[in-house]
C-alpha positions as CSV (number, residue, x, y, z in Angstrom):
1,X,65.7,92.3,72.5
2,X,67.3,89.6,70.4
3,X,65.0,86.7,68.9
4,X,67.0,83.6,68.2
5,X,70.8,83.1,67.6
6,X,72.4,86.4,65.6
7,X,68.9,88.3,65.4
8,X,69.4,91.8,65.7
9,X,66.7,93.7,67.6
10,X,65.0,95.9,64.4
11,X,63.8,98.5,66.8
12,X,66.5,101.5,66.1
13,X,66.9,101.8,70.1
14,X,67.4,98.3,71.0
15,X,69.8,97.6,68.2
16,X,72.2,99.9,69.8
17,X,72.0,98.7,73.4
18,X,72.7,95.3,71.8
19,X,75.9,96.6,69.2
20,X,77.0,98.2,73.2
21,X,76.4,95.1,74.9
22,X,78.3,93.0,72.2
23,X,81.1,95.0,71.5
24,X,81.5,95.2,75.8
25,X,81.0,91.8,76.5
26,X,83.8,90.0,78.3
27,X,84.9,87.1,76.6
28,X,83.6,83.6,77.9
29,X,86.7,81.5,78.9
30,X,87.3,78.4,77.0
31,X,87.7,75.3,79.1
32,X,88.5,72.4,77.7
33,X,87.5,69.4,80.1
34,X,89.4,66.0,79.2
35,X,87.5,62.6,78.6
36,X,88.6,59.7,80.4
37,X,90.3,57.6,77.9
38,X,87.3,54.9,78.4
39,X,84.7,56.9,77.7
40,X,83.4,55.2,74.1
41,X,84.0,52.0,76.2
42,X,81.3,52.9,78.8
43,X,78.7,54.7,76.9
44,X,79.2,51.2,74.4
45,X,77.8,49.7,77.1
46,X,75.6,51.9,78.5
47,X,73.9,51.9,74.9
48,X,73.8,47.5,75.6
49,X,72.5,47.6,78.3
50,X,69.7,49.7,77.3
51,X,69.0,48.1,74.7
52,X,69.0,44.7,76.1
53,X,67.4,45.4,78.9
54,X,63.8,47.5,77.1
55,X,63.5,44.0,74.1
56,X,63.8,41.5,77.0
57,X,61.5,43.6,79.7
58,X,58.8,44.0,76.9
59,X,59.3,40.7,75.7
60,X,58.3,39.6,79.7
61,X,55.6,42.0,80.3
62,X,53.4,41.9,77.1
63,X,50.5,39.4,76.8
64,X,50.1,37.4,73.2
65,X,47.0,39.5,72.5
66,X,48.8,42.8,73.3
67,X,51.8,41.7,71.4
68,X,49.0,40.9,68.2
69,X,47.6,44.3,68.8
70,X,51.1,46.1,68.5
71,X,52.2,44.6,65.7
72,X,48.9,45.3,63.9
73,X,48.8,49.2,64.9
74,X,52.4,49.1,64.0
75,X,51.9,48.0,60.9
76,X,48.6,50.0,59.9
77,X,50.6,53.1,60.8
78,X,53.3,51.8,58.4
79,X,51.1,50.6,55.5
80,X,48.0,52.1,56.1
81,X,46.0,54.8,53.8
82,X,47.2,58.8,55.2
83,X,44.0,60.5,55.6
């Protein structure tokens, strides 16, 4: 069988099922689906609203102390020695 994207099989057998089943394959029909002409509009704001709503909800829900500890394991994993 085929590994991958344009692998052919290396087993003589299998290589010529898959030439067969290429070369007989029916075509896949192209369909071409239109975008609403808003589209970049709405995923714009989709992409706002996400981010707005994460910084503020984290902002709410995060203690001083757990903000401190971030910030510090943030910045040992930026900074700090690889081992």
């Amino acid at each position: 069988m085929t590994i991958g994207k344009g692998k052919r099989p290396r087993d003589p057998n299998q290589l010529a099922k898959w030439i067969v089943e290429q070369s007989t394959a029916e075509p896949i029909p192209q369909t071409t689906v239109q975008a609403p002409p808003d589209l970049s509009a709405y995923m714009a704001a989709m992409g706002r609203k996400g981010g707005m709503v994460g910084g503020k909800r984290r902002l709410v829900t995060m203690t001083p102390e757990a903000r401190r500890a971030a910030a510090a394991k943030a910045a040992q994993a930026r900074w700090g020695k690889k081992t």
